[in-house]
LOVEX-102696 format. One line per 4 residues: number of its first residue (from 1); for each residue x, y, z of C-alpha. Coordinates in Angstrom, 3 decimals, decimal comma. Layout:
# LOVEX-102696
NUM	X Y Z ~ ...
***
This chain:
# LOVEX-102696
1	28,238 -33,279 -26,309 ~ 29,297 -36,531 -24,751 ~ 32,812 -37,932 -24,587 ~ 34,013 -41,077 -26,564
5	34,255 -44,070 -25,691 ~ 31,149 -43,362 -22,930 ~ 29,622 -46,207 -23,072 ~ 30,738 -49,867 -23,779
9	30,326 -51,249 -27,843 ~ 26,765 -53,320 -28,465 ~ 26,854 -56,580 -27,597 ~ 27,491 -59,185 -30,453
13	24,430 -61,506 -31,015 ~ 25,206 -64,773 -28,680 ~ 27,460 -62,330 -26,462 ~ 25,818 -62,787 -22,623
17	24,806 -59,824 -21,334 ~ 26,423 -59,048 -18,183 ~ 28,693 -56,639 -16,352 ~ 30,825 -57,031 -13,934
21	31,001 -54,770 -10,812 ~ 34,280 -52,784 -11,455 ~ 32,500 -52,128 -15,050 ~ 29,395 -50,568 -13,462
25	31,307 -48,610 -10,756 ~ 32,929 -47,072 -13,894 ~ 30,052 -45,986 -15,520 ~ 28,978 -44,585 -12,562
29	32,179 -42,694 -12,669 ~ 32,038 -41,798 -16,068 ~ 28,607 -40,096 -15,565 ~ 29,154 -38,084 -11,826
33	33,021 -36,692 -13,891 ~ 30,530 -35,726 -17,162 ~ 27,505 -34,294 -14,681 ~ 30,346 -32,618 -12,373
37	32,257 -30,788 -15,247 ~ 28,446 -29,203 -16,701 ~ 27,917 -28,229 -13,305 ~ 31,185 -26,190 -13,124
41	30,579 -24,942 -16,827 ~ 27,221 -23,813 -15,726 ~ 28,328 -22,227 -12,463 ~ 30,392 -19,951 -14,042
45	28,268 -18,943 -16,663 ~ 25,865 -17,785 -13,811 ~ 28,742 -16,323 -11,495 ~ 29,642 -14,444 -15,407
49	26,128 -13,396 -15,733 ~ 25,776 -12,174 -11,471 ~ 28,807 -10,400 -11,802 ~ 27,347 -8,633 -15,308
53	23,870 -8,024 -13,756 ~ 25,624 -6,288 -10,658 ~ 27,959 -3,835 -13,538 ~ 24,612 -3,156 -15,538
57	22,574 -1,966 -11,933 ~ 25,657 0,078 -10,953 ~ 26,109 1,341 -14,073 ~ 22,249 2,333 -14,142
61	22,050 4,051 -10,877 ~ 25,208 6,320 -12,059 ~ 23,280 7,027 -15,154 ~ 19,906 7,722 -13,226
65	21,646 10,168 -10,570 ~ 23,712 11,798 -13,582 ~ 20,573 12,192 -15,618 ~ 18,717 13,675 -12,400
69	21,256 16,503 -11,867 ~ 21,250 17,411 -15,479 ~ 16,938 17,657 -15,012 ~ 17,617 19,353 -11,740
73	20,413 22,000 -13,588 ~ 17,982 22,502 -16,647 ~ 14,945 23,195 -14,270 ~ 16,938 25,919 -11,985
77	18,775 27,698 -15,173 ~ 14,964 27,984 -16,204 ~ 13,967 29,632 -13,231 ~ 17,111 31,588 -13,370
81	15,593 32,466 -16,784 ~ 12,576 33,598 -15,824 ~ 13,453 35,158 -12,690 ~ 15,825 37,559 -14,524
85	13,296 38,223 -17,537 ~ 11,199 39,536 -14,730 ~ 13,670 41,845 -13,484 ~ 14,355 43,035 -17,623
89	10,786 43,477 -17,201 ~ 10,491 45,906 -13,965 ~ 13,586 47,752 -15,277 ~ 12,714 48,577 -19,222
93	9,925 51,231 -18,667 ~ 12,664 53,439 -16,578 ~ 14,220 53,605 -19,565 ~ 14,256 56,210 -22,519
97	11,954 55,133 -25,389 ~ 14,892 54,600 -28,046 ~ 16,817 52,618 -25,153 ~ 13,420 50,619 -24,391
101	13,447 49,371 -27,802 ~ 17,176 49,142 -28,017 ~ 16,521 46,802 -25,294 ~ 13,439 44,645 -26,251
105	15,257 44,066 -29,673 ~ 18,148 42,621 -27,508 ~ 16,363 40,136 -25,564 ~ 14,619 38,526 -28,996
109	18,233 38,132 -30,405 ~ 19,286 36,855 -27,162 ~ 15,910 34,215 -27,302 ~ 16,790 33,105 -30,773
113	19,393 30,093 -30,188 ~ 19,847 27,528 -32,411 ~ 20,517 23,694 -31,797 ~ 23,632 23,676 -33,083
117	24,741 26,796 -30,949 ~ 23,401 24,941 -28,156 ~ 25,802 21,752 -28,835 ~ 28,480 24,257 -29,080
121	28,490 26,380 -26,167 ~ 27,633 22,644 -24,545 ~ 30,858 21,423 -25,855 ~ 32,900 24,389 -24,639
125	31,477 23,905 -21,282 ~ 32,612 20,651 -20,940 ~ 36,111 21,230 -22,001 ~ 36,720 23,948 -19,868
129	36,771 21,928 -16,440 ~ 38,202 18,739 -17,932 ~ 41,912 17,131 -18,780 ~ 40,753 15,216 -21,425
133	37,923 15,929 -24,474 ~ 34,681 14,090 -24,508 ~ 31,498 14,794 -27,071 ~ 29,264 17,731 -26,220
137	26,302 16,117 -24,321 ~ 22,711 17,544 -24,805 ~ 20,645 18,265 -22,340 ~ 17,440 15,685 -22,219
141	14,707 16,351 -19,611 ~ 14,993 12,329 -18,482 ~ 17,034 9,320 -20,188 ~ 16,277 7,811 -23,078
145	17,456 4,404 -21,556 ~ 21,412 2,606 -21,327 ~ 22,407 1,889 -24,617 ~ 25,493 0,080 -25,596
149	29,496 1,630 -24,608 ~ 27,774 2,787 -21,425 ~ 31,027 3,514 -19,980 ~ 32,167 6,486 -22,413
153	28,890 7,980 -22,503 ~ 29,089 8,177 -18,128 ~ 32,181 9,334 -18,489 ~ 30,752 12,008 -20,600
157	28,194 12,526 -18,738 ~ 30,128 12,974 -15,694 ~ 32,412 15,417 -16,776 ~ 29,300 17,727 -18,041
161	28,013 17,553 -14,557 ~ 31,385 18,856 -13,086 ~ 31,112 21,418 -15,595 ~ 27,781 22,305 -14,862
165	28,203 22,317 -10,732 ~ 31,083 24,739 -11,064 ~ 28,906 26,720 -13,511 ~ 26,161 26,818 -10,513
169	28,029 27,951 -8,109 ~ 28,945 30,909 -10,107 ~ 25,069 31,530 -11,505 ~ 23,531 31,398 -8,234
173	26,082 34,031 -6,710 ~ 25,197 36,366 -9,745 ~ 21,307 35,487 -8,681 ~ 21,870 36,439 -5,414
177	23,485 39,677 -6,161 ~ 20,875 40,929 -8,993 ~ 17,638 39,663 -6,588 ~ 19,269 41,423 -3,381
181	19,100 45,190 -5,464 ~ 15,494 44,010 -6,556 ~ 13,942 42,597 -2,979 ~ 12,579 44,744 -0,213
185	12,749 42,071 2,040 ~ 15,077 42,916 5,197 ~ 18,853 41,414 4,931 ~ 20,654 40,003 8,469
189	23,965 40,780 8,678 ~ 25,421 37,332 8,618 ~ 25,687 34,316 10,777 ~ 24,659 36,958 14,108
193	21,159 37,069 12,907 ~ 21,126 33,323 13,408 ~ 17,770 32,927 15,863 ~ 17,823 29,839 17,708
197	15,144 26,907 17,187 ~ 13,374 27,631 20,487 ~ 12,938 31,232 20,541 ~ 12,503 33,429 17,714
201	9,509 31,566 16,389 ~ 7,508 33,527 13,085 ~ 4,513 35,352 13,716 ~ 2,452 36,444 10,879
205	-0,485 38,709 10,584 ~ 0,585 41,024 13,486 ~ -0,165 44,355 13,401 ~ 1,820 45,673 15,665
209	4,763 42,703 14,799 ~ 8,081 44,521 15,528 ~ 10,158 46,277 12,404 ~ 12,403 48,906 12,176
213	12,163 50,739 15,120 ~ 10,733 48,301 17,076 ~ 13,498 45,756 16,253 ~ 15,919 48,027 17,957
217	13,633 48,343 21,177 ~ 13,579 44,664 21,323 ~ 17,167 44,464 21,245 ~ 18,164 46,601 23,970
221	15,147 45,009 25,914 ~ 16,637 41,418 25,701 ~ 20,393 42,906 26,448 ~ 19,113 45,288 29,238
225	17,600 41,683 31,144 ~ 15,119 39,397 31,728 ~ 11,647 40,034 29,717 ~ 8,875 42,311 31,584
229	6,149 39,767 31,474 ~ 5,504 37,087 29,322 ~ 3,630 39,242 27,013 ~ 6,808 41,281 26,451
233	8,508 37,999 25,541 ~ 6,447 36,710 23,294 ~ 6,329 40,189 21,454 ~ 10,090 39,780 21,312
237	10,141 35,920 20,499 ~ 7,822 35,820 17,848 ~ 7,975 38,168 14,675 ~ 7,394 37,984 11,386
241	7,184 40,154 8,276 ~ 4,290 39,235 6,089 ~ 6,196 39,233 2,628 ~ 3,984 39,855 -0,487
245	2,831 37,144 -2,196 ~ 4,404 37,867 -5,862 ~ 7,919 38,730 -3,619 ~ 9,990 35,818 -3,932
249	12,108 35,414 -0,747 ~ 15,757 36,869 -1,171 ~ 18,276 33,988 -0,981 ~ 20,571 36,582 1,313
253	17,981 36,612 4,288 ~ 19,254 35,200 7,438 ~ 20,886 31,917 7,504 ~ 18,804 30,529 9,804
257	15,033 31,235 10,580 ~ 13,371 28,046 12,212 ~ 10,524 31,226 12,623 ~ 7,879 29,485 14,213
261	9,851 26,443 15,574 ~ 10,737 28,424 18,675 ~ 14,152 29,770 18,010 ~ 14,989 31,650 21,016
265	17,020 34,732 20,431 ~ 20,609 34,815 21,494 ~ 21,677 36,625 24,562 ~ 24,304 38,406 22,103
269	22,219 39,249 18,903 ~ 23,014 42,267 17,071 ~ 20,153 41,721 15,066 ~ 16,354 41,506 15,577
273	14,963 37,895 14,624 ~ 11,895 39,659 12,656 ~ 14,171 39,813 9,551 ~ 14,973 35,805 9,380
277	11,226 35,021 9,077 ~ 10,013 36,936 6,147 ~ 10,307 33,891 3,406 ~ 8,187 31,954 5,295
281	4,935 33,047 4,427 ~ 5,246 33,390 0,442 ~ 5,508 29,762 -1,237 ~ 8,316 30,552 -3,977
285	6,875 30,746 -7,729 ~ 9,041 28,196 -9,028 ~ 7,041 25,673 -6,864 ~ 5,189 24,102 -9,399
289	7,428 23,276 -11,329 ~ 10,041 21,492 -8,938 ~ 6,674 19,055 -7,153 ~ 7,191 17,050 -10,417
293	10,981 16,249 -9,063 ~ 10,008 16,060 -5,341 ~ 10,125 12,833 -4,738 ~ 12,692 11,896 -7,086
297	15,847 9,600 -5,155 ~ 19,484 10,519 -5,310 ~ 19,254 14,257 -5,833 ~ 22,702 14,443 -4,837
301	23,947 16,669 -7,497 ~ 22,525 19,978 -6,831 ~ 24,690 22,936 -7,897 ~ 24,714 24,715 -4,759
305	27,818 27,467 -3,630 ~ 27,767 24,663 -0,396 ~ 28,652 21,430 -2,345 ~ 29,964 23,155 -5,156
309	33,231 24,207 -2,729 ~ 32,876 20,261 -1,012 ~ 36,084 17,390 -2,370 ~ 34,502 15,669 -5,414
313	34,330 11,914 -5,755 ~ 35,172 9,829 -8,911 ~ 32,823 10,957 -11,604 ~ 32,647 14,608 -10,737
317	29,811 14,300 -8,552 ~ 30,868 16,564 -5,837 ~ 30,617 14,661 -2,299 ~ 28,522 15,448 0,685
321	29,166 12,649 3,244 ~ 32,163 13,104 4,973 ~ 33,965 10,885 7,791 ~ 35,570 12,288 10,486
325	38,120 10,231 12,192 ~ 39,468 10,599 16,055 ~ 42,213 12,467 14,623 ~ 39,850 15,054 12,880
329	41,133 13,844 9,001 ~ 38,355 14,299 7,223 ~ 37,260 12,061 3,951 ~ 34,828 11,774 1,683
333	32,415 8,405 2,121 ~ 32,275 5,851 -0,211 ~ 29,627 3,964 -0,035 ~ 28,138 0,385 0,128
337	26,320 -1,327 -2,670 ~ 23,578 -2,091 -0,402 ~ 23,537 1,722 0,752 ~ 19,630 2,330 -1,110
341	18,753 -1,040 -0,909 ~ 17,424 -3,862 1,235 ~ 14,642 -4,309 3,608 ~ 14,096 -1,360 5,227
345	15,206 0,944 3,035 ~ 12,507 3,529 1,392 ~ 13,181 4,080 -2,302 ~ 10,728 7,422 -2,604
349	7,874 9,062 -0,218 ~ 4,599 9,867 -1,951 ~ 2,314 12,943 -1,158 ~ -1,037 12,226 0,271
353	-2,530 14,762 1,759 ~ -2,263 18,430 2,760 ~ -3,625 19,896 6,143 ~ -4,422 23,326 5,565
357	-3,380 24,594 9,160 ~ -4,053 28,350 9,322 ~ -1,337 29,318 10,693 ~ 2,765 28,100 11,018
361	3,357 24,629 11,975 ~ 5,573 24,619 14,374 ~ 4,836 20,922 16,017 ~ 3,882 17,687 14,397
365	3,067 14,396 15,586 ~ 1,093 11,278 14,471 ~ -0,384 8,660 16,514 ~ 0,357 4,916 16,532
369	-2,018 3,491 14,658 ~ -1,661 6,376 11,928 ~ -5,292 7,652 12,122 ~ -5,281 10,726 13,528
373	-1,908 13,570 12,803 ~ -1,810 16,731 15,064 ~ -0,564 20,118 14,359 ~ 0,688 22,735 16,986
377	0,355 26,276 15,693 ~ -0,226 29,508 17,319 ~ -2,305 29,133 20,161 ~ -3,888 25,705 19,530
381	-3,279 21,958 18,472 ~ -5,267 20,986 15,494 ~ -6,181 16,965 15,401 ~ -6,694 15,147 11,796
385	-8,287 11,969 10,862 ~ -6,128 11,445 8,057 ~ -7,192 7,903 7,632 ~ -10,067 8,594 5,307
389	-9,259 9,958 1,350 ~ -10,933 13,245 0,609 ~ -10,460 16,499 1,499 ~ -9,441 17,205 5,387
393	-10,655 19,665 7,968 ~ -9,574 19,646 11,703 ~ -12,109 16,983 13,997 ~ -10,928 18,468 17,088
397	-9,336 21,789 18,603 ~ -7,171 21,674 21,491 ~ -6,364 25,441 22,562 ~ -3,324 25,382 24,999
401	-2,000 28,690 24,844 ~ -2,972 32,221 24,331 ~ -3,489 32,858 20,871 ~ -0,022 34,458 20,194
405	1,567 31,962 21,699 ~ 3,094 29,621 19,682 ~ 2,565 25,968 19,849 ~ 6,761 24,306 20,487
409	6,374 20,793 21,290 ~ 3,198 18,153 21,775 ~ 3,821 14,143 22,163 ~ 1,513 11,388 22,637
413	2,060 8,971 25,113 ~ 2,621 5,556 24,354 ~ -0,644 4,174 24,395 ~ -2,161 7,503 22,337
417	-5,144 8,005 24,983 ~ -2,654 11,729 26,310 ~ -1,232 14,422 24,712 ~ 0,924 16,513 25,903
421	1,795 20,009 24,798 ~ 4,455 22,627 25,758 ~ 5,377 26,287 24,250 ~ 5,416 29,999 24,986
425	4,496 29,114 28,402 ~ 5,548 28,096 31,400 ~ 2,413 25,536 31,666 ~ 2,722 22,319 30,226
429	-1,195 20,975 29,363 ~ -1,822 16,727 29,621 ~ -4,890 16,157 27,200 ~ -7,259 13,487 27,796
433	-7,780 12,287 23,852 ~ -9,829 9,250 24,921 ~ -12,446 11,547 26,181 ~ -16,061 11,720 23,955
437	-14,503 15,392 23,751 ~ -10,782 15,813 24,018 ~ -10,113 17,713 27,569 ~ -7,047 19,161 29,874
441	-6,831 16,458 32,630 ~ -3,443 18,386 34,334 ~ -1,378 21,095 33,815 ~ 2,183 21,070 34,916
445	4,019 24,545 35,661 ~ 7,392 25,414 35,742 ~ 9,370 28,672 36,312 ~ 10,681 28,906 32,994
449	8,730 30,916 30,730 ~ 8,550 28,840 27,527 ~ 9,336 24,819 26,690 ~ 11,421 24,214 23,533
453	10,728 20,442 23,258 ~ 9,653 17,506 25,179 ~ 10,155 13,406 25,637 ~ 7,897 10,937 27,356
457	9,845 8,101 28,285 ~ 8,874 4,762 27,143 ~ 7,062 3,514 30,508 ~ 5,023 6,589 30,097
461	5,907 7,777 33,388 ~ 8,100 10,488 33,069 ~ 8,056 13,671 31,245 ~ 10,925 15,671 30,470
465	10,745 19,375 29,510 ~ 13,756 21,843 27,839 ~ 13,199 25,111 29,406 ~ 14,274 28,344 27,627
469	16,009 29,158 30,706 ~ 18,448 25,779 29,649 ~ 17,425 23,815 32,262 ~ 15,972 20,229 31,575
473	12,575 19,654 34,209 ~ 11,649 15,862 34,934 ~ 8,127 15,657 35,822 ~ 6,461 12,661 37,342
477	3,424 12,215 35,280 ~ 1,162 9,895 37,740 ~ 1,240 12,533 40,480 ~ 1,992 15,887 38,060
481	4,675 16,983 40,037 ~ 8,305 18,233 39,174 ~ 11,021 15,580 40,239 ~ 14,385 16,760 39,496
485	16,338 19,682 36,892 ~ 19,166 19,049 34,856 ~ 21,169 22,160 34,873 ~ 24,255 23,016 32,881
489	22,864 24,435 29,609 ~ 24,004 28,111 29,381 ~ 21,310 29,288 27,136 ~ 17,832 27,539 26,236
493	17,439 23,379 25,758 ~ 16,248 23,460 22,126 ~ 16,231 19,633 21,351 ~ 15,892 16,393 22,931
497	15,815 12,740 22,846 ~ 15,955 9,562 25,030 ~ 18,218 6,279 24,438 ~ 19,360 2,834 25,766
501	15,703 2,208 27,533 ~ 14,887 5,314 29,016 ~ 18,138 4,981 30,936 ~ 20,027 8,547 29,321
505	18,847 11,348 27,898 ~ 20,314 13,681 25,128 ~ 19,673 17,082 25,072 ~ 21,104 19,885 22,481
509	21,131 23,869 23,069 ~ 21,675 27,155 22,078 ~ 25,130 27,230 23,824 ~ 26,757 25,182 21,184
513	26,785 22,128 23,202 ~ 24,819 18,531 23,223 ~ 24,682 16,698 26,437 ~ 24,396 13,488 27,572
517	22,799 12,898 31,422 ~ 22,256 9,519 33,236 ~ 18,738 9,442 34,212 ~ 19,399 6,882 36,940
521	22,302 8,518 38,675 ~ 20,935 11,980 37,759 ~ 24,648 13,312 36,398 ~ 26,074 14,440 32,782
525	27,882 11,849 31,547 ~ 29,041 13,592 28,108 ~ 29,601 17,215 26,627 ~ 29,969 17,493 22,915
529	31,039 21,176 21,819 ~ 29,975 22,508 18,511 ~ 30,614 25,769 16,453 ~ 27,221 26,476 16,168
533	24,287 26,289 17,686 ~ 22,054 23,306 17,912 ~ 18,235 23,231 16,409 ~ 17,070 19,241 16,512
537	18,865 16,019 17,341 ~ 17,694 12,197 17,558 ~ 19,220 9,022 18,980 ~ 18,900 6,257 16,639
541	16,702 3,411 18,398 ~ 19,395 0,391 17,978 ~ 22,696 1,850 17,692 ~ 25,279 3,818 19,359
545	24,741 6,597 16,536 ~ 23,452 10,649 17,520 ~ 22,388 12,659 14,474 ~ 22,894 16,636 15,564
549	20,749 19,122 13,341 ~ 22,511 22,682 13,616 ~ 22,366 26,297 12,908 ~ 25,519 26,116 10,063
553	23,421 23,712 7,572 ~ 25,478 20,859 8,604 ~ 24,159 17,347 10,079 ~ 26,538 15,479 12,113
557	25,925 12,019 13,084 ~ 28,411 11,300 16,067 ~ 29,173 7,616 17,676 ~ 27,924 7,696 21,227
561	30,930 5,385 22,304 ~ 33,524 6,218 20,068 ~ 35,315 9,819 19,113 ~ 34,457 9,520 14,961
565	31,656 11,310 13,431 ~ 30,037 12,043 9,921 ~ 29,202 15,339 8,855 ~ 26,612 15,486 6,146
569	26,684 18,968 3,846 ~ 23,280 18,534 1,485 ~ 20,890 21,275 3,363 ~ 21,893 24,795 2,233
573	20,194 26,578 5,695 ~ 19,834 25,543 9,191 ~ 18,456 22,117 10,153 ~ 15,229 22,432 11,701
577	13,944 18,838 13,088 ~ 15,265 15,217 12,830 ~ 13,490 11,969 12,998 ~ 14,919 8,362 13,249
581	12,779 5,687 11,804 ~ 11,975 2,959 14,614 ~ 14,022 0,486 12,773 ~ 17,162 2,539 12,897
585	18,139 1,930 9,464 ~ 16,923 5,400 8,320 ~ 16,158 9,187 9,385 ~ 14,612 11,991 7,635
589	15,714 15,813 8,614 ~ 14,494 18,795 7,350 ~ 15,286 22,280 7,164 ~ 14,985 26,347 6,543
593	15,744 25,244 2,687 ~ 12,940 23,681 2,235 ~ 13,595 20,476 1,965 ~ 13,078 17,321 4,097
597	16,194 14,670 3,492 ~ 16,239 11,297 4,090 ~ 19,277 9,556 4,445 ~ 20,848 5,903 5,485
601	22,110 5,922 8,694 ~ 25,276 6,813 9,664 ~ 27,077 7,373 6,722 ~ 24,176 9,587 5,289
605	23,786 8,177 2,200 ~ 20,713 10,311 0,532 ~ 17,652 8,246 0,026 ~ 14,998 10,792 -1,397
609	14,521 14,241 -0,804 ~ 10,882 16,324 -1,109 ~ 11,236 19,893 -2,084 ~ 8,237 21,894 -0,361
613	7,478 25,395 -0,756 ~ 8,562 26,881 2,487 ~ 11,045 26,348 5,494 ~ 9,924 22,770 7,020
617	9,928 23,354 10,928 ~ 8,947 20,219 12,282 ~ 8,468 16,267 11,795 ~ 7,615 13,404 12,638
621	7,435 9,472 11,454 ~ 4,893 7,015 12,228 ~ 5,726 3,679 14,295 ~ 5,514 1,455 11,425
625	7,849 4,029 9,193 ~ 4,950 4,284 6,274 ~ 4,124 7,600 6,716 ~ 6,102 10,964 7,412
629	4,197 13,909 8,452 ~ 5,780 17,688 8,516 ~ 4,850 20,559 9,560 ~ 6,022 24,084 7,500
633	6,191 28,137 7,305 ~ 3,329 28,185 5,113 ~ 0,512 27,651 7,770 ~ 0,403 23,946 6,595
637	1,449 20,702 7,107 ~ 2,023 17,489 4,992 ~ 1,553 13,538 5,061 ~ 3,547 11,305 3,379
641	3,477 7,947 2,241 ~ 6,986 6,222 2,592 ~ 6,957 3,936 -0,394 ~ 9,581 0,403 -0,563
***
């Protein structure tokens, strides 16, 4: 371990003992060159081990995410399973006796597959799609940990998931068609039955809810002009069919049905909104056994038709971040190390409690200090104390509206003593919350005849109001009076949020646009056009960044100052609401699919996604970002806990 010739020879007896200077210096010498090279050795041995520890974690999250999809594949081919055996089912006693049993005998063969035929038809699978031959994989539930030669076994792994996402795509097109000959629920047309966020909101439980005829009548009422009364309009705005329970909703309804959250109908509709509604109000069957998966991270490779047509990355994960540059080239996103990680960053959300509503959720919001959540539904806003365990009932009732009216919009102001609320009304009603009982203390009236959404500005002086008419009404909130409009919307203001101080305000609508307006100058100071229609946008708190929820599925997330974008591609139905977490470094959306995303802003990187059993039509995220609350089409809504 030590050199030679290190130290000096004993000293000889008689021999004085001394040493000169120049001898000690070179000791000294001798031990900083020995201490310097064992730091170097040493140094590199931990640099060797850092840069090993780094492989192993990379290597683990591509195993975790691989081993996800191929529990999220195994789960949905079961509930393609069942789903079809249920059909075989309905079908059989049509048949002739001798066919019946023909039949019955048909399905047991077809139930009797062995392990090895398994591995086979495994193996095929996986050499069908790829250039090069790997060993079958089987399908586990969940890993059974990283073993040694991690490398071939992802790269096995990898190309069974590109098998099994092109196998998806195919499977759920053959779902679609076999459930659309077995569903009575009504079909829209295509992308035309498309309601808008703020107007064709869901209404369940109405008798006299328009269908068939009554559809029609609708339509030619909203093409022959404005609405009779506000009665008339709502009849028009909000319908629903009340689907049976054991019905499962057929994947070819309308694209887009943000029923209750207000989705205006478009001035050109061929078709009546009551059709885009009708999945709302069953939870699907397969429910149960997707909540064990909920809350699982990375779900990124679902085998939808959407991603399933998307450029794939290295690895055969298909992508669903893409960048958009100034010259409109379009490219998947790689991205960071640190893109799940770091301070700030949520690695799951955790269920914790369920507010049986009553009716559809179509507002949400929770107060500062994360006591109390409130709920806008039809008619009335619902207030929670959610900080207690245990079962929850309402502890207050605020009624706004009339009770067919649907709740659009309510926001607290800053301090939490106010609510206000706005919807299929041309009132807006200012709560007084720190009242023994909560009461109205102002009402602020307009001559539009419903509010989409609303924004309190951060002084808590202001109030700003998108009209279904597409105007945008500033109201002073001190003296409850109207202060200025913002017109240039040509159909309803569905969406809004304010940035840079309270100094501009963004505002998205049915007429394909988002706008940007200068609340000082009282001007637009941007236009962005889109191809579809906009549902839900957010500014994020402390950067130039604009995340646009629309119609087509899609979430873009544009730079404020700067012509590049991303466009994100994981919901399969229209995006619903948006929410930036106060830090910036995060934002959940959520959608007609029934899922609420989050994802790492900009590039969109997924962080977890929650899989609930009907369209989610609202949200909301507490100040301190540990708790998400949502609001859905099953006459509920739900708290989460954002775990880090």
């Amino acid at each position: 371990m030590y050199p030679q010739g290190r130290h000096p020879t004993p000293l000889q007896s008689g021999q004085p003992f001394k040493f000169s200077i120049l001898e000690i210096c070179d000791r000294i010498k001798e031990e900083f060159q020995f201490l310097q090279a064992q730091y170097h050795s040493l140094k590199l041995e931990c640099e060797k081990l850092a840069s090993e520890k780094t492989e192993m974690q990379r290597h683990y999250v591509m195993y975790y995410e691989m081993s996800y999809g191929l529990n999220v594949e195994m789960h949905k081919q079961a509930e393609i399973v069942k789903r079809l055996s249920g059909i075989c089912a309905q079908i059989i006693p049509f048949l002739t006796q001798e066919h019946q049993q023909q039949v019955l005998q048909a399905m047991e063969r077809a139930k009797q597959v062995t392990v090895g035929e398994l591995n086979s038809l495994i193996g095929q699978q996986q050499l069908q799609p790829l250039s090069h031959h790997v060993p079958p994989v089987p399908l586990t539930p969940r890993p059974s940990g990283l073993v040694g030669g991690s490398a071939t076994g992802l790269l096995a792994l990898s190309g069974a998931l590109a098998a099994q996402a092109q196998l998806a795509a195919t499977t759920k097109e053959d779902r679609a068609g076999v459930e659309a000959e077995g569903s009575r629920v009504e079909r829209a047309p295509s992308r035309s039955a498309s309601p808008s966020p703020p107007e064709s909101v869901v209404e369940e439980e109405r008798p006299g809810g328009l269908g068939g005829n009554g559809k029609q009548q609708a339509e030619e009422k909203d093409l022959s002009g404005p609405y009779e009364s506000d009665e008339d309009k709502s009849d028009y705005n909000l319908v629903v069919d009340e689907d049976q329970p054991s019905e499962p909703p057929s994947p070819t309804t309308t694209p887009c049905g943000k029923a209750p959250i207000c989705i205006p109908a478009r001035r050109d509709l061929v078709e009546s909104p009551a059709s885009l509604a009708s999945s709302l109000s069953s939870p699907l069957p397969r429910s149960k056994e997707l909540v064990l998966m909920a809350f699982e991270s990375h779900p990124h490779l679902r085998g939808s038709s959407i991603s399933s047509s998307l450029p794939s990355i290295p690895g055969g994960k298909p992508a669903y971040s893409f960048h958009v540059s100034a010259d409109g080239q379009m490219q998947p996103v790689p991205f960071p190390s640190d893109a799940l990680v770091g301070a700030g960053i949520p690695r799951h959300a955790r269920q914790l409690h369920t507010l049986a509503h009553g009716e559809v959720v179509c507002a949400v919001t929770i107060s500062g200090s994360t006591q109390h959540v409130y709920t806008g539904g039809k008619g009335c806003v619902k207030v929670w104390d959610v900080g207690q365990p245990g079962a929850k009932t309402p502890v207050a009732q605020l009624d706004c509206l009339n009770r067919d009216n649907y709740i659009r919009s309510c926001k607290l102001l800053p301090d939490g003593r106010s609510l206000i609320v706005g919807g299929e009304a041309s009132t807006l009603s200012i709560w007084d919350l720190a009242a023994p009982t909560p009461r109205i203390k102002a009402e602020l009236t307009s001559s539009a005849p419903a509010c989409y959404a609303l924004a309190v500005s951060p002084d808590a002086k202001v109030c700003f109001s998108c009209c279904s008419d597409g105007n945008i009404v500033v109201w002073d909130l001190q003296n409850q009076t109207m202060v200025r409009q913002f017109q240039g919307h040509t159909d309803g203001a569905s969406c809004i949020d304010i940035s840079d101080y309270g100094t501009r305000l963004w505002t998205g609508g049915l007429d394909n646009t988002v706008r940007c307006w200068d609340l000082r100058e009282g001007r637009q100071l941007q236009q962005h056009d889109f191809s579809s229609q906009i549902f839900s946008l957010g500014h994020c708190p402390n950067q130039d960044w604009l995340a646009v929820g629309m119609e087509s599925s899609n979430v873009e997330i544009l730079h404020v100052r700067k012509p590049e974008k991303y466009q994100l591609h994981l919901h399969e139905s229209c995006v619903l609401s948006l929410k930036f977490a106060s830090c910036g470094r995060w934002f959940v959306s959520t959608g007609k699919d029934n899922l609420l995303n989050a994802w790492r802003t900009p590039y969109g990187a997924s962080i977890f996604q929650s899989k609930e059993s009907s369209s989610v039509l609202s949200c909301d995220i507490s100040g301190n970002n540990k708790y998400i609350v949502t609001g859905s089409g099953d006459k509920k809504a739900t708290v989460y806990e954002v775990v880090y």
